[in-house]
N, CA, C and O atoms as a GROMACS GRO file, in nm:
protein
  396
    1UNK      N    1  -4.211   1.254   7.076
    1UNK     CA    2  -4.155   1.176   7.185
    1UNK      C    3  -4.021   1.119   7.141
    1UNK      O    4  -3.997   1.063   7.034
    2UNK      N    5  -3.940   1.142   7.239
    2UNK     CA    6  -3.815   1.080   7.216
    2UNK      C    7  -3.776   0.955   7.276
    2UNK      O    8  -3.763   0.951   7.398
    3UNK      N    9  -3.754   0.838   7.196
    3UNK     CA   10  -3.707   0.709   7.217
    3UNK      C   11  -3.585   0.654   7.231
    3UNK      O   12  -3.498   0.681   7.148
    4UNK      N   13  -3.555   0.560   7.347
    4UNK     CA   14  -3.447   0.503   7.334
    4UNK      C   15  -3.419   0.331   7.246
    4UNK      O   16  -3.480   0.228   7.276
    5UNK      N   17  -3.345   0.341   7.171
    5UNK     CA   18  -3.341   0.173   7.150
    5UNK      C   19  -3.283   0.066   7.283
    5UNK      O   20  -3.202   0.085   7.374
    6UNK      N   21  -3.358  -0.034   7.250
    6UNK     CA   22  -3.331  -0.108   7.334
    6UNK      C   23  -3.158  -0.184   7.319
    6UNK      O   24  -3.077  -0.187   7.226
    7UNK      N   25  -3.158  -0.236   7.451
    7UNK     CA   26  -2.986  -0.260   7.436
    7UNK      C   27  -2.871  -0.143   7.474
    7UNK      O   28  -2.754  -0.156   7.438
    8UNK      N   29  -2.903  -0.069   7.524
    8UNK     CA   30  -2.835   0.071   7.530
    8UNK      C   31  -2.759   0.065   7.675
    8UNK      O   32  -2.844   0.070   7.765
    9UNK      N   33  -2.676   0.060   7.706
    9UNK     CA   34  -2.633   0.018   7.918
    9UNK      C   35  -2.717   0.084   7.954
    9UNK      O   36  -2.776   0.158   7.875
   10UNK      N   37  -2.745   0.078   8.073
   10UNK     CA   38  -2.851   0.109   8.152
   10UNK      C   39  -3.025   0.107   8.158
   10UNK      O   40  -3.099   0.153   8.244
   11UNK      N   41  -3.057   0.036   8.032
   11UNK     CA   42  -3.197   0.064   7.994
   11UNK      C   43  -3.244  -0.091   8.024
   11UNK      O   44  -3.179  -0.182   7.974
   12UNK      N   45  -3.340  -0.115   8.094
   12UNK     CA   46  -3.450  -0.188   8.110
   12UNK      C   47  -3.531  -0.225   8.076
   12UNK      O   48  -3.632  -0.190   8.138
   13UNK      N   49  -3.551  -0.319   7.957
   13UNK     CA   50  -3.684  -0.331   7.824
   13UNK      C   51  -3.773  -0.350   7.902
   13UNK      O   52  -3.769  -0.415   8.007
   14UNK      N   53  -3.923  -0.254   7.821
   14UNK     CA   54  -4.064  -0.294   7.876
   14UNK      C   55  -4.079  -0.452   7.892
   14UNK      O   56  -3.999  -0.539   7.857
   15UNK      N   57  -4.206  -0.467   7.954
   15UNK     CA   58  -4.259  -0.628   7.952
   15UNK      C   59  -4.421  -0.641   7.935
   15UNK      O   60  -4.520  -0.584   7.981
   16UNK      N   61  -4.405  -0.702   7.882
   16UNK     CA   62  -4.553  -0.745   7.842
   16UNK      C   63  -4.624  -0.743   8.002
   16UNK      O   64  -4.579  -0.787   8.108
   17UNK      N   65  -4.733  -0.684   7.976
   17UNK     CA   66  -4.805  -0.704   8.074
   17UNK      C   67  -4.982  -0.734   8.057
   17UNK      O   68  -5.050  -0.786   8.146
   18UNK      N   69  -5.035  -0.688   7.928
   18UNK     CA   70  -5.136  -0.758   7.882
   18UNK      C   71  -5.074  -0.766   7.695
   18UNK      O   72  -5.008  -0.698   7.616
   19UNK      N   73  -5.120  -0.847   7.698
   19UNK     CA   74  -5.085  -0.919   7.560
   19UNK      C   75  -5.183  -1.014   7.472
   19UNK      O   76  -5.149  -1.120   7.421
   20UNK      N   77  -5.307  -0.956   7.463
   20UNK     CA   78  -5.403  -1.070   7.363
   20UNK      C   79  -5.325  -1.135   7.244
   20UNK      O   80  -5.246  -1.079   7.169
   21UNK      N   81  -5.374  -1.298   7.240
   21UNK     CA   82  -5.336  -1.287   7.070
   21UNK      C   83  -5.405  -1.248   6.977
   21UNK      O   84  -5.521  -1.211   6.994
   22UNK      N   85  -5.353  -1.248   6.878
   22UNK     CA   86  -5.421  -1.172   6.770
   22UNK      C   87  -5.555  -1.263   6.712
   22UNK      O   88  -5.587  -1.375   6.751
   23UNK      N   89  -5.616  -1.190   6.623
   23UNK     CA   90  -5.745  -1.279   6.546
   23UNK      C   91  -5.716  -1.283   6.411
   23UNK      O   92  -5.681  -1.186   6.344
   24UNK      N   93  -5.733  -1.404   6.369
   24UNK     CA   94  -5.712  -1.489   6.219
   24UNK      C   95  -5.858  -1.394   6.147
   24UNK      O   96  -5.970  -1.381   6.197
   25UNK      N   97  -5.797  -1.326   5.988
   25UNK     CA   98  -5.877  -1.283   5.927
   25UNK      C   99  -5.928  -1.420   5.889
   25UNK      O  100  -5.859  -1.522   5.895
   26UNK      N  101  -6.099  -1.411   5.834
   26UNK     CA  102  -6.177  -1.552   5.748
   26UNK      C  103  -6.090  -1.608   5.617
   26UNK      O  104  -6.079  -1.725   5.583
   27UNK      N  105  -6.033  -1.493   5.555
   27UNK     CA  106  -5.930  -1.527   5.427
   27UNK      C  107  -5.821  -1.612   5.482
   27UNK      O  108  -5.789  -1.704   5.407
   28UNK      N  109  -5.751  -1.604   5.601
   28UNK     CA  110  -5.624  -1.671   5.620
   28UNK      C  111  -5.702  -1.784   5.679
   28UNK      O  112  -5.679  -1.895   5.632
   29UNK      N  113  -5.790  -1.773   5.773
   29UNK     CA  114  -5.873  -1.874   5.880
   29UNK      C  115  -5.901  -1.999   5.761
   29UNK      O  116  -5.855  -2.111   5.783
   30UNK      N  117  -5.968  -1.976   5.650
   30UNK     CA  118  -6.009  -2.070   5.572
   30UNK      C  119  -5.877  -2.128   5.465
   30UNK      O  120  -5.859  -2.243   5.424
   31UNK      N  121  -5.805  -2.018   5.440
   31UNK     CA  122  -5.676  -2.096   5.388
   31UNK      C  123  -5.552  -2.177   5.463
   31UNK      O  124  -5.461  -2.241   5.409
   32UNK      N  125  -5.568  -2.161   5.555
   32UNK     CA  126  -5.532  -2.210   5.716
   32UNK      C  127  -5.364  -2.145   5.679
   32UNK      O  128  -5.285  -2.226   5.630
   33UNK      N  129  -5.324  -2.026   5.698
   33UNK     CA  130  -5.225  -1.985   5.649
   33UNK      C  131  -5.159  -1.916   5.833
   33UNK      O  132  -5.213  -1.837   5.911
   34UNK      N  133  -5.068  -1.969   5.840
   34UNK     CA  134  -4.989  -1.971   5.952
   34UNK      C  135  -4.850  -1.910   5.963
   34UNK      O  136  -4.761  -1.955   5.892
   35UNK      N  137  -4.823  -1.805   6.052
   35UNK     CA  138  -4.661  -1.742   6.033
   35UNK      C  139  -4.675  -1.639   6.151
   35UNK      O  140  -4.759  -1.621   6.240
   36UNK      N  141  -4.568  -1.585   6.118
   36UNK     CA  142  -4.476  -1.475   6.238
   36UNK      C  143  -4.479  -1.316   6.157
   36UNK      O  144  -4.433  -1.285   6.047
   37UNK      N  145  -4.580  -1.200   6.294
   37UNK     CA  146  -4.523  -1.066   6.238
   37UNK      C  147  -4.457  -1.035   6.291
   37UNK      O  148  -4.484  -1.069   6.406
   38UNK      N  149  -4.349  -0.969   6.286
   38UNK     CA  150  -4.222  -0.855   6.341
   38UNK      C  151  -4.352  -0.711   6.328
   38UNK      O  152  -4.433  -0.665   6.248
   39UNK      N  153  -4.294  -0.687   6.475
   39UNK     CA  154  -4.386  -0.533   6.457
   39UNK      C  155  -4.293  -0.436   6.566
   39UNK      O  156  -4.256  -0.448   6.683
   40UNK      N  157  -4.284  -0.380   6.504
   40UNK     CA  158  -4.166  -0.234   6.572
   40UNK      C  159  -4.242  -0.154   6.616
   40UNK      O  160  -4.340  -0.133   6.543
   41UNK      N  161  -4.236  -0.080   6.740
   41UNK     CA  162  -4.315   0.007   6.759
   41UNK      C  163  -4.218   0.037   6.926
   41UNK      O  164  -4.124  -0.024   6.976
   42UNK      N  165  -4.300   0.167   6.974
   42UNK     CA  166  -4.243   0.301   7.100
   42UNK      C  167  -4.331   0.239   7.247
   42UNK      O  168  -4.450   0.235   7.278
   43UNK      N  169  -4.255   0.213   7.287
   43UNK     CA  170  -4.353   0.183   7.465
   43UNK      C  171  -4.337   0.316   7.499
   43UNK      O  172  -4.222   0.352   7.522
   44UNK      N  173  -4.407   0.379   7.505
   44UNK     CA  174  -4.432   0.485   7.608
   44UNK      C  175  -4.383   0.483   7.744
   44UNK      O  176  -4.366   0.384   7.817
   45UNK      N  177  -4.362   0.608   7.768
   45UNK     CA  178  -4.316   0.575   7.966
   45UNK      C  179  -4.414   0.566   8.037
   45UNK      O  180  -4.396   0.588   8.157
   46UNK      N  181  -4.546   0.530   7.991
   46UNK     CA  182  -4.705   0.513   8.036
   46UNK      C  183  -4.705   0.377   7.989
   46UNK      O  184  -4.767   0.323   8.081
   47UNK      N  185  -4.683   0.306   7.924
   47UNK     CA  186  -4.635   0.149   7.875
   47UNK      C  187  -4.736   0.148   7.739
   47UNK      O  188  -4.744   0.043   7.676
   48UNK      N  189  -4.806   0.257   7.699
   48UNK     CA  190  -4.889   0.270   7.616
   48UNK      C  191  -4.823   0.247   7.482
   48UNK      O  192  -4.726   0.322   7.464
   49UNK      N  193  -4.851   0.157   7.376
   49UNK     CA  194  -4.776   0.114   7.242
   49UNK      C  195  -4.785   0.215   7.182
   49UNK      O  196  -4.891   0.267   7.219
   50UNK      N  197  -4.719   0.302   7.079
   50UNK     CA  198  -4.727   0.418   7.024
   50UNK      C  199  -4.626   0.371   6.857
   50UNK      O  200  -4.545   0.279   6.849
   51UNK      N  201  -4.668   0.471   6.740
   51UNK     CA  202  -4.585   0.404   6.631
   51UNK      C  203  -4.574   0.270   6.599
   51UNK      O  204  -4.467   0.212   6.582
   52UNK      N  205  -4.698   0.216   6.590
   52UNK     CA  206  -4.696   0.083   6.554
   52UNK      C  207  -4.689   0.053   6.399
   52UNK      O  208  -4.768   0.093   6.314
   53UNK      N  209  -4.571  -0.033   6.380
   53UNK     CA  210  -4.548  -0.045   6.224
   53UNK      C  211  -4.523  -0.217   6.172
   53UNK      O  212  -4.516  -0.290   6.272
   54UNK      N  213  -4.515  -0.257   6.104
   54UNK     CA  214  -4.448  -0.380   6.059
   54UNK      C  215  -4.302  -0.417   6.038
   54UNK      O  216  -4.287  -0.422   5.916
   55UNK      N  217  -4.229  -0.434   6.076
   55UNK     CA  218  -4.099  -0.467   6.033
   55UNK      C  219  -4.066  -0.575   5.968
   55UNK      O  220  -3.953  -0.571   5.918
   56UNK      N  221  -4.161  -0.724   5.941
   56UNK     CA  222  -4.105  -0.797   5.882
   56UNK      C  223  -4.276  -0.947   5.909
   56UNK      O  224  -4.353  -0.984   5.998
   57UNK      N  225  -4.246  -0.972   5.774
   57UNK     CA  226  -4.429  -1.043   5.835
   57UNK      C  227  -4.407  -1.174   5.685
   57UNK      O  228  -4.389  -1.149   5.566
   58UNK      N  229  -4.417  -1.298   5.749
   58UNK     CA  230  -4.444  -1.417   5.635
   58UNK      C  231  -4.541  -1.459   5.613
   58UNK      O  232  -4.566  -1.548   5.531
   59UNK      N  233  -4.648  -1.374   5.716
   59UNK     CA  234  -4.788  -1.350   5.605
   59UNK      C  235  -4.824  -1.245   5.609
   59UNK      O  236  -4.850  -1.187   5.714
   60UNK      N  237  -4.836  -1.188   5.478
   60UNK     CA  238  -4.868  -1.001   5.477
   60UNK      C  239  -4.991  -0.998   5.504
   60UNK      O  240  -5.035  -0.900   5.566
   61UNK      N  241  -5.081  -1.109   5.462
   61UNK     CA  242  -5.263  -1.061   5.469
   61UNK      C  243  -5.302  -1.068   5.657
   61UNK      O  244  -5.414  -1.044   5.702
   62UNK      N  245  -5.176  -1.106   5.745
   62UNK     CA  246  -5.198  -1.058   5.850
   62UNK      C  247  -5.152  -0.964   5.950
   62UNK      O  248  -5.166  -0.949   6.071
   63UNK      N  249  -5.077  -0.893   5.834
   63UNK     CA  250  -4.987  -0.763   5.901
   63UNK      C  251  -5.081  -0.664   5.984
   63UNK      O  252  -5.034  -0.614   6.086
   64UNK      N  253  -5.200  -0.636   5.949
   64UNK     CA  254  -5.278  -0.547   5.983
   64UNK      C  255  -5.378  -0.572   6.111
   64UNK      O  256  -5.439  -0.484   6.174
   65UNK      N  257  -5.380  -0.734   6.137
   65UNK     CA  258  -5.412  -0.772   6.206
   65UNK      C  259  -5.334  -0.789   6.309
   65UNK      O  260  -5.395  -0.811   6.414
   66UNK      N  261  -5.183  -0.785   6.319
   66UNK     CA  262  -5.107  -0.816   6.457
   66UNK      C  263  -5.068  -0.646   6.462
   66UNK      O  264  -5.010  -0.606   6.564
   67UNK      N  265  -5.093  -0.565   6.374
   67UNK     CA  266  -5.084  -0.423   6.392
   67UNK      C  267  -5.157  -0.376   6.509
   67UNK      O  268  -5.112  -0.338   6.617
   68UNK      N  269  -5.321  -0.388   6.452
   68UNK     CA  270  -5.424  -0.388   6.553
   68UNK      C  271  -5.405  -0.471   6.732
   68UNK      O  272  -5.428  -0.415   6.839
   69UNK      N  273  -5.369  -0.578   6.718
   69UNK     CA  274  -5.353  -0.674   6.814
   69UNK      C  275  -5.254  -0.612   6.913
   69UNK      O  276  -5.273  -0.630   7.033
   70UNK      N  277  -5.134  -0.532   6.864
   70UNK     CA  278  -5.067  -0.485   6.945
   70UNK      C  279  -5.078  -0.333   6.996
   70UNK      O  280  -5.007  -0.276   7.080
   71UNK      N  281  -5.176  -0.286   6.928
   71UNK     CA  282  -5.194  -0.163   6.968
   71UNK      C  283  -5.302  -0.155   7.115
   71UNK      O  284  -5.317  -0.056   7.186
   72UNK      N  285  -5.370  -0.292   7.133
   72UNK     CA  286  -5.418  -0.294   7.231
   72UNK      C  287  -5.331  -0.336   7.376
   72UNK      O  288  -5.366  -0.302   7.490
   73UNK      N  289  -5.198  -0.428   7.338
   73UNK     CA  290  -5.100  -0.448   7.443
   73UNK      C  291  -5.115  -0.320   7.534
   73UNK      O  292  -5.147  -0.205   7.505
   74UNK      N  293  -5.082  -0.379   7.655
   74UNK     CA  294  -5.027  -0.298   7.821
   74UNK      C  295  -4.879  -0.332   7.834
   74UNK      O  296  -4.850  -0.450   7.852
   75UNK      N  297  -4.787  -0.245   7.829
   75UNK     CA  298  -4.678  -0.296   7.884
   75UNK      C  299  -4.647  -0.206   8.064
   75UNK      O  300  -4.708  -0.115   8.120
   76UNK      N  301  -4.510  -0.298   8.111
   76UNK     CA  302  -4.480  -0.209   8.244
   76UNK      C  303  -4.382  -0.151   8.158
   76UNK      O  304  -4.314  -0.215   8.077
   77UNK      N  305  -4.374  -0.014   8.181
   77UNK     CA  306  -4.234   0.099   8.079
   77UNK      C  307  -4.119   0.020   8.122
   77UNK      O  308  -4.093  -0.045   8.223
   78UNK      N  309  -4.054   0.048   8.007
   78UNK     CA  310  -3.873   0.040   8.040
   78UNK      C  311  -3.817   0.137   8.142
   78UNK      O  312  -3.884   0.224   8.199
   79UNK      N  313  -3.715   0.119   8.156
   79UNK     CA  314  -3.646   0.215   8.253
   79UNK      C  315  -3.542   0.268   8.222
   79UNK      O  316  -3.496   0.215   8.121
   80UNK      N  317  -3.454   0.382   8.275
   80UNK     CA  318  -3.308   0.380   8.288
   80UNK      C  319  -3.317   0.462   8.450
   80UNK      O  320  -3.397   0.550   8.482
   81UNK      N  321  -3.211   0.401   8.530
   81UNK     CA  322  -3.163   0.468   8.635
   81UNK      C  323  -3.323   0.447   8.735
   81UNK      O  324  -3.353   0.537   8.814
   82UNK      N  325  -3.410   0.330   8.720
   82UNK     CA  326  -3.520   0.316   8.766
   82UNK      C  327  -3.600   0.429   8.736
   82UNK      O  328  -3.692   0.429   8.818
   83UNK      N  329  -3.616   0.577   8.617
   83UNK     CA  330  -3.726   0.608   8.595
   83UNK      C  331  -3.775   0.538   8.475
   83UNK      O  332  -3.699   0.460   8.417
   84UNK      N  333  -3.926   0.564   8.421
   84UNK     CA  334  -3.959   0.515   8.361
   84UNK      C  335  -3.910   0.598   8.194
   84UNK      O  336  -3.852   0.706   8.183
   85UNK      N  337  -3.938   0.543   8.129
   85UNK     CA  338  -3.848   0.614   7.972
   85UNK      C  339  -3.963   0.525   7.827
   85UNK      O  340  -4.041   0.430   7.841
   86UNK      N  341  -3.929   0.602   7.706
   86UNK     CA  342  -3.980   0.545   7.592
   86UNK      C  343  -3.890   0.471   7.548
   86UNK      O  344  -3.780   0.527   7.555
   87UNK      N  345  -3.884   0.330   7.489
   87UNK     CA  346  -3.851   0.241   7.442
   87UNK      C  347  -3.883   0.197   7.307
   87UNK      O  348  -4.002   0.200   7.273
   88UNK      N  349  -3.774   0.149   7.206
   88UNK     CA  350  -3.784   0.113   7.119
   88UNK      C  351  -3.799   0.007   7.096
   88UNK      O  352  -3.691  -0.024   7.046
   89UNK      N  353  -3.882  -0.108   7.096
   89UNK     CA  354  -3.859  -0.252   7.078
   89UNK      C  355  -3.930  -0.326   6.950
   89UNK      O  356  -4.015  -0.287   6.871
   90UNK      N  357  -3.855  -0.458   6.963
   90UNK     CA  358  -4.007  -0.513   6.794
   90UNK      C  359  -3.999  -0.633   6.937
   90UNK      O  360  -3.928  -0.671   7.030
   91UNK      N  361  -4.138  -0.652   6.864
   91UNK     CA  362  -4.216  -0.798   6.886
   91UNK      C  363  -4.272  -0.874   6.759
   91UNK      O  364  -4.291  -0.834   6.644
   92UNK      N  365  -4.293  -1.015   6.827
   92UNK     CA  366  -4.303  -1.123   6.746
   92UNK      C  367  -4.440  -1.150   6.759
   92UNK      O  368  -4.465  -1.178   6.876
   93UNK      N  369  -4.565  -1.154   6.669
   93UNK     CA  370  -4.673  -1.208   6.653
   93UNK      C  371  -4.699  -1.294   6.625
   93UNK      O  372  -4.723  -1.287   6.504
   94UNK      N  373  -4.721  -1.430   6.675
   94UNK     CA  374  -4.734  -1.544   6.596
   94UNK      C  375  -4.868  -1.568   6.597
   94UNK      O  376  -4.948  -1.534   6.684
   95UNK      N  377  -4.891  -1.637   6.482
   95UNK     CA  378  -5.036  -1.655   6.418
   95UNK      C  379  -5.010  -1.818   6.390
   95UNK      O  380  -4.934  -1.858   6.302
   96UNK      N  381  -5.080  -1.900   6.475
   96UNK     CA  382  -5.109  -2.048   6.492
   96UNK      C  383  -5.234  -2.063   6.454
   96UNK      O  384  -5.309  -1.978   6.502
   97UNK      N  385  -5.285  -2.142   6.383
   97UNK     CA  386  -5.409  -2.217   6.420
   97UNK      C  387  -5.405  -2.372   6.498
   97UNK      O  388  -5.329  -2.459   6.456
   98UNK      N  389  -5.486  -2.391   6.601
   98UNK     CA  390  -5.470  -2.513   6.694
   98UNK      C  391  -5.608  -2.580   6.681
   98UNK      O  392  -5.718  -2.528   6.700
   99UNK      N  393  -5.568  -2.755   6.629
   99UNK     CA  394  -5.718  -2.827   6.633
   99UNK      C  395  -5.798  -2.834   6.764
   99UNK      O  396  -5.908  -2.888   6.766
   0.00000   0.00000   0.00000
């Protein structure tokens, strides 16, 4: 599949359209360890996440977990010229714990 990066004239970034947050492994849950993944990955012109990778994570023991987390995302596709197209984008995972 061929991708466009986002930012390109004419292209229309996907949008979230289901988006769970992610789940705290028991190792981070009990060390109460809190941060942001960067995860790069292909919206499909089906909005289906495809090539899901890490690009940048300040907690690694939950890289695998916002990996997973986003492979379940729905997006609506990007566009150009109103058809639908593959998209290159990163997203931000944040991993909170809340009392």
């Amino acid at each position: 599949m061929r991708s466009i990066k986002l930012g390109q004239p004419g292209i229309v970034g996907p949008k979230p359209i289901y988006s769970p947050n992610p789940e705290f492994s028991e190792k981070t849950r009990h060390a109460k360890e809190q941060g942001t993944v960067t995860v790069s990955l292909i919206v499909g012109n089906d909005g289906q996440p495809r090539q899901v990778r890490v690009a940048c994570s300040s907690v690694p023991d939950l890289s695998e977990n916002a990996i997973e987390t986003v492979k379940t995302w729905r997006f609506e596709p990007g566009t150009k010229g109103g058809k639908p197209i593959a998209v290159e984008i990163a997203v931000e995972v944040d991993f909170k714990l809340y009392n």
